[in-house]
N, C-alpha and C positions, 0 to 999 in steps of 0.2 A: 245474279251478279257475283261477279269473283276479284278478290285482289290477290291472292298467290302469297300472304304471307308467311313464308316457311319456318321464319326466326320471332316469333314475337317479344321482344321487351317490354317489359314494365314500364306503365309511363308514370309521370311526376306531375304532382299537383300544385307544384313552388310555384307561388305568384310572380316570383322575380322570372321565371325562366319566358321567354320566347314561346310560342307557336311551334317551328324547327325545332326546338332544344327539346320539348315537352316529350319529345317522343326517343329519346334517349335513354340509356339503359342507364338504371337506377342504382344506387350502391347497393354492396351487399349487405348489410345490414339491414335495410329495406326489403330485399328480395327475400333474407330469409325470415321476416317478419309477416311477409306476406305468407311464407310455407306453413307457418303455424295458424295464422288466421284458415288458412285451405283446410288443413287438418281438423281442424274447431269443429270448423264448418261441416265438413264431412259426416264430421261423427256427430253432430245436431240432426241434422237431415237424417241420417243412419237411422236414427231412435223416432225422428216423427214419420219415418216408412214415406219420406217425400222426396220429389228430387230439384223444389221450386226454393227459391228463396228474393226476398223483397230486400232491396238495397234502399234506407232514405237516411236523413237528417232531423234534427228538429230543427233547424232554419237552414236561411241559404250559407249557401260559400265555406260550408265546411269540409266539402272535399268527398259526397259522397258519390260521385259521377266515376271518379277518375279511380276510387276505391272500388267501386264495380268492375271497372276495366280489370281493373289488377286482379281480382280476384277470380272472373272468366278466363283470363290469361294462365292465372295460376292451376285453374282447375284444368283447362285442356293441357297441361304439363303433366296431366298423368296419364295422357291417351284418353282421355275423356271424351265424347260428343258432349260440346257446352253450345248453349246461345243464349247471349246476352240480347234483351230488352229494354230496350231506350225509353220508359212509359211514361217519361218526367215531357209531359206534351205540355206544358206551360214554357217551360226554360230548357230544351233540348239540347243537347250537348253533345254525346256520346258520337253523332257523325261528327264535329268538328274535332272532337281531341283526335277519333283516328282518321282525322282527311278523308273523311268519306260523303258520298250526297246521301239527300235526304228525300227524294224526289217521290219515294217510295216508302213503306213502312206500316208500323202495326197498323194505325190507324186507318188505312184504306184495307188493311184484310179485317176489319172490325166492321168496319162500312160496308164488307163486302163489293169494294171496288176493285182490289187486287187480290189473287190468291197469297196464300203463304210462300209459295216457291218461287211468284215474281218479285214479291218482295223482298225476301230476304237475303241479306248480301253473305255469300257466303266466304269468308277472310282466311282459311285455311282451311284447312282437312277435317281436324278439329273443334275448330270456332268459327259460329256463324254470329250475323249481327242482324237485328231485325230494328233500324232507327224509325222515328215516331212517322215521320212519311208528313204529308200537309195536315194543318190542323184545324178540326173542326170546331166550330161554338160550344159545341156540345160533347167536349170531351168527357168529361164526367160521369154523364148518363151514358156512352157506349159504354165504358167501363165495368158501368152496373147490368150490364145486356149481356144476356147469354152466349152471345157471342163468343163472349174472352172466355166464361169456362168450355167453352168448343175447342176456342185455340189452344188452349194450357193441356188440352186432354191429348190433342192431335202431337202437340208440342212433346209431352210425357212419354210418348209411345218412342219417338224418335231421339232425343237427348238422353244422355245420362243426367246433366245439370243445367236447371232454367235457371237464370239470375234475370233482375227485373232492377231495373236504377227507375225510382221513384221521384215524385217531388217529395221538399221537405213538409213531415208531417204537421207540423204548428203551421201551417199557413192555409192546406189545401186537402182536401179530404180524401182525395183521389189514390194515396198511400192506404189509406184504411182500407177502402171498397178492393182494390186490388189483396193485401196482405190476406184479407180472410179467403181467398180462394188459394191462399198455398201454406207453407210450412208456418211463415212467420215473416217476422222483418229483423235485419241486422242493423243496428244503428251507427251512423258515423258522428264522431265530434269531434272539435275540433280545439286541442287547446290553446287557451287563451281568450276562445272567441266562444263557444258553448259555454253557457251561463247551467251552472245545478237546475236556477229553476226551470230551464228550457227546458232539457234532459226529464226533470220530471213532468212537465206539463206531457211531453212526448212519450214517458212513458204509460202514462196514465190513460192516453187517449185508448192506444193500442189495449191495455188490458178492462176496460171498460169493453169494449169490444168482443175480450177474450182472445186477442190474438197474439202467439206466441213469440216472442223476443228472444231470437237467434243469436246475440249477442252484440255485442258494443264493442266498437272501435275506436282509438283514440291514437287523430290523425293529427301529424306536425307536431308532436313531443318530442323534448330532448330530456332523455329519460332518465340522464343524471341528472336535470334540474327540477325535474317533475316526479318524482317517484311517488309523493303522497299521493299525485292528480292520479296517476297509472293505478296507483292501485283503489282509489275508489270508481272509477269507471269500470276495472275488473272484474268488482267484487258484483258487479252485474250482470256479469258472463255467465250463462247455464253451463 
């Protein structure tokens, strides 16, 4: 599958905005916040010799779907091969923000129902999408099946940068079982609506685990009002 998109904008996670609007190009402000997040990013991966990274939350509706987008968008902005991964097979998203079907996806190359190249929708030159496809009872346990470190290896060989949009981890365990087969997990939060103790309860899971924490995002700040909040989600950052 192919959509030919030769321009990609950044999309917006404004709850007020429309479906149409969503896909509209983003201030700059936004855009070069995201250049810094790319850059973090890069040079975390750089140091764990990886090229996978886990995208979650510690609950819902904080904005970590659309913070995946932006950040696959961003990384094929340097001539990258990127493909983003839809793995949040509870509440799937990632086909509707970019108007895409879902007919198809990881989950049947996990099942071994689809190969990887019929699955996957390939959106540009540079960025392909691989959405969660129909979903099993038994999401969970594919998860934990050798399968996915099959695909992550097949995947490794062919990208420069895997991103993986996750479910929020306080809810579903399915973030954890994925995170230890790659670099780590980035966390999104969101202020006003991410509570400390969330944040810690979500940090806690991941490092009982021992799985490394790529860094914290802090999505929907207005940064002259928040500078205290900026800076302790920061002080999170590896």
């Amino acid at each position: 599958m192919e959509n030919n998109k030769a321009d990609l904008p950044l999309v917006s996670s404004d709850k007020d905005k429309t479906e149409n609007q969503a896909s509209k190009k983003v201030p700059f402000a936004v855009s070069e916040a995201y250049k810094s997040i790319r850059t973090n990013l890069v040079s975390v991966l750089a140091k764990q010799h990886s090229k996978i990274a886990v995208i979650s939350s510690p609950n819902a509706s904080e904005g970590k779907s659309t913070t995946a987008i932006n950040i696959a968008i961003s990384l094929s902005q340097l001539n990258k091969k990127v493909i983003l991964i839809d793995a949040d097979v509870h509440r799937p998203s990632i086909h509707a923000k970019l108007k895409m079907k879902n007919n198809d996806g990881i989950m049947n190359v996990l099942s071994g129902i689809s190969t990887f190249d019929e699955a996957v929708c390939r959106y540009n030159s540079k960025l392909d999408i691989l959405t969660t496809g129909p979903i099993p009872q038994n999401a969970t346990e594919i998860f934990s099946d050798p399968s996915l470190d099959e695909l992550l290896g097949e995947l490794n060989e062919k990208y420069d940068y895997i991103i993986l949009d996750t479910p929020p981890i306080n809810l579903l365990s399915d973030s954890l079982v994925i995170a230890q087969k790659t670099a780590g997990i980035v966390f999104v939060v969101r202020a006003g609506i991410t509570t400390h103790e969330a944040l810690r309860r979500a940090l806690s899971s991941a490092n009982q685990l021992d799985i490394n924490i790529l860094g914290i995002i802090l999505n929907g700040s207005d940064y002259s009002k928040n500078k205290y909040q900026k800076k302790y989600y920061s002080s999170y950052y590896n």
